[in-house]
N, C-alpha and C positions, 0 to 999 in steps of 0.2 A: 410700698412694695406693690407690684402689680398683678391682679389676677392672671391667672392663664385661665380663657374661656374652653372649657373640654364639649366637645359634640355629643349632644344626647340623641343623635338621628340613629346611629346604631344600637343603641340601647331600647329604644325609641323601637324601632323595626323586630328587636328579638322579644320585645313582650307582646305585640302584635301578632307575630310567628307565632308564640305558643298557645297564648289567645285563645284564635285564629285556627289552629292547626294547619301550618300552610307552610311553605318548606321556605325558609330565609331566604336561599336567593332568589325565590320569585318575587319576594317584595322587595329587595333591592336592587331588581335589575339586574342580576349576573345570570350568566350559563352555568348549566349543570353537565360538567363533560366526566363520559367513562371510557377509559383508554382500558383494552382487552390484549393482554401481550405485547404492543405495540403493533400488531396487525389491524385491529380497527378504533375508530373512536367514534360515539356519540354522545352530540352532544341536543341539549336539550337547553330551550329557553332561548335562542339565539333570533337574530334579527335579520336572518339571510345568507347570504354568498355575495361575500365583495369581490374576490380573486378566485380562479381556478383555474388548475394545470393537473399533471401529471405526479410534477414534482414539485406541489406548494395550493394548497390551498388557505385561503384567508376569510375567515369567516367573524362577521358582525355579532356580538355579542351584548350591545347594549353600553355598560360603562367599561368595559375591556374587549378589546379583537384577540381574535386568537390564528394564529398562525401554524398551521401543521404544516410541517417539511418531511418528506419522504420518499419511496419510488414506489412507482405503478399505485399511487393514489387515485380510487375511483371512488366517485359520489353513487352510492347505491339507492338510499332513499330520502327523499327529503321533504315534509309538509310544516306546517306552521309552527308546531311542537319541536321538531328534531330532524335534526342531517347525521346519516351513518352514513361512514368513512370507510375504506379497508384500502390494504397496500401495505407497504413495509413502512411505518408512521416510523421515523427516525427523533421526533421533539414537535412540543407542543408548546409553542412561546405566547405570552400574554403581552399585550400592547397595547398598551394606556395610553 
């Protein structure tokens, strides 16, 4: 019969996290996004601005991109930490 090998890299990362005291997905690599009514979103941890429009921003997230579709989407503020969003945010998709 044959093993199934299970990933200990998760497991592996949340006793690090606690540790540590350091918020999971900084040390895996993901954004930390806050969606506000659908009116704004930020996010935090990200790896830039791949696409930007009005109606679609596409933003680098490291092991997932993130894709906000909306209208009168504007980039308000953005440094190395975090990009805040506002507009009428209609969906937040992840793209692996």
């Amino acid at each position: 019969m044959e093993r199934r090998k299970t990933s200990k890299k998760p497991r592996i990362l949340d006793k690090a996290a606690d540790t540590f005291d350091l918020p999971g997905e900084v040390l895996m690599d993901l954004p930390r996004i806050t969606v506000i009514v659908g009116q704004r979103v930020v996010v935090e941890n990200h790896k830039g601005l791949m696409d930007y429009g009005s109606n679609m921003i596409l933003i680098a997230g490291g092991r997932v991109n993130l894709k906000l579709v909306g209208d009168n989407l504007e980039l308000r503020a953005m440094n190395a930490q975090e990009i805040s969003i506002t507009g009428d945010v209609f969906s937040v998709e992840f793209i692996y």
